[in-house]
FISE-325127 format. One record per residue: residue number from 1; residue in one letter; y, z, x of N, C-alpha, C in turn. Coordinates in pm, 1 decimal, decimal comma, padded with zeros to 6 digits. Last residue first. Example, Ala and Ser with C-alpha at 12.3 -4.5 7.8 and 13.67 -1.06 7.14 Angstrom:
BEGIN
<2 's' <-00225,0 00708,0 01285,0> <-00106,0 00714,0 01367,0> <00003,0 00787,0 01290,0>>
<1 'a' <-00569,0 00780,0 01319,0> <-00450,0 00780,0 01230,0> <-00330,0 00780,0 01320,0>>
***
This chain:
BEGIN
<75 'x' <-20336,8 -08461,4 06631,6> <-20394,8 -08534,5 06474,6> <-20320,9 -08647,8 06460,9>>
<74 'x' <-20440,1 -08533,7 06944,0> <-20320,8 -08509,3 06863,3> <-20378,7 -08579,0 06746,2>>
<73 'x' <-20667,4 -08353,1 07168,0> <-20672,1 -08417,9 07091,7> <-20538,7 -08449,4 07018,0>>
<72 'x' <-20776,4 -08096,4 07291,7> <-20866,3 -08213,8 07282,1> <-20805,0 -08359,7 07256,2>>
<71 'x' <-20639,4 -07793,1 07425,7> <-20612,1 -07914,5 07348,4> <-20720,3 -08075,9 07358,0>>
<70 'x' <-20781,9 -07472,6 07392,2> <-20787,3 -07623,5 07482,9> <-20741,2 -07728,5 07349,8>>
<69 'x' <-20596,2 -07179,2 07391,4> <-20683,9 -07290,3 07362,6> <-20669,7 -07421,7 07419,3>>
<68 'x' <-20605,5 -06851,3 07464,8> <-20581,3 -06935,0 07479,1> <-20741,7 -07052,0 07441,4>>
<67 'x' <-20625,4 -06604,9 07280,2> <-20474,7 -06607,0 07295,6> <-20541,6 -06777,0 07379,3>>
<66 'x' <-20888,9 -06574,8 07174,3> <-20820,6 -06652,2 07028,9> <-20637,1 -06680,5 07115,3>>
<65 'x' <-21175,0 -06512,1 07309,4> <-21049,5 -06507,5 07347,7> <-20945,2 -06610,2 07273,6>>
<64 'x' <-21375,1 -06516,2 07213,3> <-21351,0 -06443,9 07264,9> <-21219,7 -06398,2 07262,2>>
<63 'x' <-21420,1 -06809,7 07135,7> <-21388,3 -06716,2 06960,2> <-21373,3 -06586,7 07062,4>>
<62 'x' <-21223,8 -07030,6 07227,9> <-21360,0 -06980,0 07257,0> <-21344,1 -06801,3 07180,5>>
<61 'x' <-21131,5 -07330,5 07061,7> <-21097,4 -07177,6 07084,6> <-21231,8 -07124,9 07154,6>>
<60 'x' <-20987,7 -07631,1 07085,1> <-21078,0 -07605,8 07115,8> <-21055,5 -07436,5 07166,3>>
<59 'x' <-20764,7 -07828,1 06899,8> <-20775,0 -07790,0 07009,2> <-20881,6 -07684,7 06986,4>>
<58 'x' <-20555,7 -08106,1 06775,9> <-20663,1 -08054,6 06789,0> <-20708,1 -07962,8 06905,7>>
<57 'x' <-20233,1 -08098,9 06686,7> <-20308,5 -08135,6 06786,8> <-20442,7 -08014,4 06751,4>>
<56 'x' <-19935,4 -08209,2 06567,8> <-20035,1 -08116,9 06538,9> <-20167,3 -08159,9 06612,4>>
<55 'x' <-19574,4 -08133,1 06735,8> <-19682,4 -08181,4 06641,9> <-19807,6 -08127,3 06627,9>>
<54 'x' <-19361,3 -07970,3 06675,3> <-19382,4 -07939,0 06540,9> <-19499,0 -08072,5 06564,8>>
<53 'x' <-19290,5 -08054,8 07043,3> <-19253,9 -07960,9 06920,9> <-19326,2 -08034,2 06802,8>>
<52 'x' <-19522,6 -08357,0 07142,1> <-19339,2 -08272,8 07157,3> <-19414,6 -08182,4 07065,0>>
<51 'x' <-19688,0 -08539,7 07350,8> <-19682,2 -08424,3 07292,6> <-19586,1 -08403,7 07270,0>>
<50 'x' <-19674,0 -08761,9 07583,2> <-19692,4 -08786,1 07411,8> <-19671,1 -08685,7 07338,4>>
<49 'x' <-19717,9 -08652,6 07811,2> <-19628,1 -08784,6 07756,6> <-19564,9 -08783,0 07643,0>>
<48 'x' <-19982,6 -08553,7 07791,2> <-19822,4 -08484,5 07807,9> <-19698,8 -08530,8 07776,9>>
<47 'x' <-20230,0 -08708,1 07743,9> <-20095,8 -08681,2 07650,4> <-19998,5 -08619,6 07670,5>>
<46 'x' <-20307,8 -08777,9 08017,3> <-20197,6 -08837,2 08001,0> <-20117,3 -08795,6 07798,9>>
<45 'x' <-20471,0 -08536,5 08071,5> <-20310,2 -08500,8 08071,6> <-20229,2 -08642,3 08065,5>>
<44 'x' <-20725,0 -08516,0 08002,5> <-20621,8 -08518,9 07880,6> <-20481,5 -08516,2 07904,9>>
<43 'x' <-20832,1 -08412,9 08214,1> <-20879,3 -08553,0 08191,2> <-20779,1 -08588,3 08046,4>>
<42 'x' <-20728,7 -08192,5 08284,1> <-20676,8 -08304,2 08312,4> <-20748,4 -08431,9 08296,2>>
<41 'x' <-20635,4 -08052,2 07948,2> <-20703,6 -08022,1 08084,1> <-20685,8 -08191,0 08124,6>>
<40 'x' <-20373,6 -07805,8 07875,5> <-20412,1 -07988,7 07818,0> <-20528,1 -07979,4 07962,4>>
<39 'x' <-20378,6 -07556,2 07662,1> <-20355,4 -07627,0 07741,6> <-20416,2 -07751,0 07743,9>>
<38 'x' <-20174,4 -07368,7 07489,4> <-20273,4 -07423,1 07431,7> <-20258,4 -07501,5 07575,0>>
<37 'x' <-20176,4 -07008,3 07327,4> <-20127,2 -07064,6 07443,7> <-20224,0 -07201,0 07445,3>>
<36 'x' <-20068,9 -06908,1 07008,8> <-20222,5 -06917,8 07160,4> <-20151,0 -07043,4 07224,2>>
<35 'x' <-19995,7 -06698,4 06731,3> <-19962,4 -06790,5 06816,5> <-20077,6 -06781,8 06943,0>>
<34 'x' <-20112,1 -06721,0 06389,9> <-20160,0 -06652,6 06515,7> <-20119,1 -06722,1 06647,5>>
<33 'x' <-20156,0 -06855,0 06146,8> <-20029,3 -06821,3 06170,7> <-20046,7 -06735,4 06337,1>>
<32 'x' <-20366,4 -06989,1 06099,6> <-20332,5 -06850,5 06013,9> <-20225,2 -06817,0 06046,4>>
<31 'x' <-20390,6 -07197,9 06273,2> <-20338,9 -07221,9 06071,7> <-20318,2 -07087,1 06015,7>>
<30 'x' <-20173,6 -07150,7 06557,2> <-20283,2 -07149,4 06483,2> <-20276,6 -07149,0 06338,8>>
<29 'x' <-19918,9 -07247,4 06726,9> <-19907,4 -07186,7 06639,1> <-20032,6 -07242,1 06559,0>>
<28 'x' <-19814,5 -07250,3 07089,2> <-19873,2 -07320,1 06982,5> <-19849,1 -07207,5 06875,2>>
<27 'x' <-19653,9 -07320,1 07404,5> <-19707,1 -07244,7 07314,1> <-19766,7 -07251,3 07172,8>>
<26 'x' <-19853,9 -07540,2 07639,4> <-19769,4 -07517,2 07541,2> <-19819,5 -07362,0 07436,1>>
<25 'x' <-19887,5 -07683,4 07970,3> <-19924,4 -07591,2 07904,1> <-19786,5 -07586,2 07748,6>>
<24 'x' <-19815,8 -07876,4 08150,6> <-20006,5 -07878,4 08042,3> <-19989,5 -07782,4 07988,6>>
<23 'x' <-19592,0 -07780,5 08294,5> <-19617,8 -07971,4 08248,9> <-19763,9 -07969,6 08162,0>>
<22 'x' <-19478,3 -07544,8 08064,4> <-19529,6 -07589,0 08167,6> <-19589,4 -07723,7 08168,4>>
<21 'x' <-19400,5 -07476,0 07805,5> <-19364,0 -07416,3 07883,6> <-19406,1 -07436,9 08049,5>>
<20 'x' <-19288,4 -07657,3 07470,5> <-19345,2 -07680,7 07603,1> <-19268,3 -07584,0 07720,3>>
<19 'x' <-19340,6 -07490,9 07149,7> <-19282,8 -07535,9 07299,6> <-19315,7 -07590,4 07402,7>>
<18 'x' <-19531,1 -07546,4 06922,2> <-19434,6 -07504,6 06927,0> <-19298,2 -07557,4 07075,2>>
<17 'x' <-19771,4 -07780,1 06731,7> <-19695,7 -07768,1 06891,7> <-19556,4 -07656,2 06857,8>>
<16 'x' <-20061,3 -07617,0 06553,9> <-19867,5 -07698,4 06570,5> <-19792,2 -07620,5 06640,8>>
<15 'x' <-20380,2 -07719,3 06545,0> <-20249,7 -07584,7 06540,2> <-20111,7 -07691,6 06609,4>>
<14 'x' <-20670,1 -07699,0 06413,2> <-20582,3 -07767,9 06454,6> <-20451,8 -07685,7 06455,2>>
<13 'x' <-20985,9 -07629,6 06598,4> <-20908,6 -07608,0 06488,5> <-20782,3 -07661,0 06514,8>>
<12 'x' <-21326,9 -07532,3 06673,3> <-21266,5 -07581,5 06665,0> <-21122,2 -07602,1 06565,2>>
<11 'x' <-21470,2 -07254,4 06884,2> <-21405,2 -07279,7 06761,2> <-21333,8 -07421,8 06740,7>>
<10 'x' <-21812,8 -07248,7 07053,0> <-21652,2 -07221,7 07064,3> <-21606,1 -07314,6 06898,3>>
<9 'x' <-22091,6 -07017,2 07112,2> <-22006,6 -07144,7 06977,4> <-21791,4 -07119,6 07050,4>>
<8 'x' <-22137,8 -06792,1 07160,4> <-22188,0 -06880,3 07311,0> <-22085,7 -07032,7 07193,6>>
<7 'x' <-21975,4 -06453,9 07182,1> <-22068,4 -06587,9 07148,4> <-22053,8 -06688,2 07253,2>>
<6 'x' <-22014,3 -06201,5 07402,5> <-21964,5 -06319,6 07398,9> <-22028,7 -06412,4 07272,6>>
<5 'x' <-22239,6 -06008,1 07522,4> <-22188,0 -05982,8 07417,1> <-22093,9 -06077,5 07364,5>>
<4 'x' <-22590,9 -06212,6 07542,8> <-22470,0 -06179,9 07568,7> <-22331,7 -06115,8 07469,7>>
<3 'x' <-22894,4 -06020,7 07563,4> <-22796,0 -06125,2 07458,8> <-22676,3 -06100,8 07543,4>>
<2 'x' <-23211,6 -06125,5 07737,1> <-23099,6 -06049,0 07756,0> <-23009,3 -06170,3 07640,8>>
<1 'x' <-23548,1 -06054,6 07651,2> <-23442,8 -06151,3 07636,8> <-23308,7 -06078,8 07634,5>>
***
């Protein structure tokens, strides 16, 4: 049985909108304080609309890679 060195669990967690730097993409700010790039995928892009600065949105980490996350969601 081959392991991968990756987990296979992605993270869930909520982090506050910093900027908008692209029409899906924002910079964010994780609860420990750890900034990640957070994107909107397109079955989610009618929140683009909806998103500004300081709000707080649910979003989806793959524990590999903590610089970018998927937005799911606005608390």
């Amino acid at each position: 049985m081959s392991t991968s060195p990756y987990p296979s669990q992605f993270i869930d967690a909520v982090c506050t909108i910093r900027e908008r730097f692209a029409p899906t993409a924002y910079h964010a700010t994780l609860p420990n304080g750890k900034e990640t790039v957070a994107f909107l995928q397109k079955k989610e892009a009618h929140l683009a609309a909806i998103i500004k600065p300081g709000d707080r949105v649910t979003v989806t980490i793959c524990p590999a890679d903590f610089d970018r996350a998927r937005i799911r969601s606005i608390v």
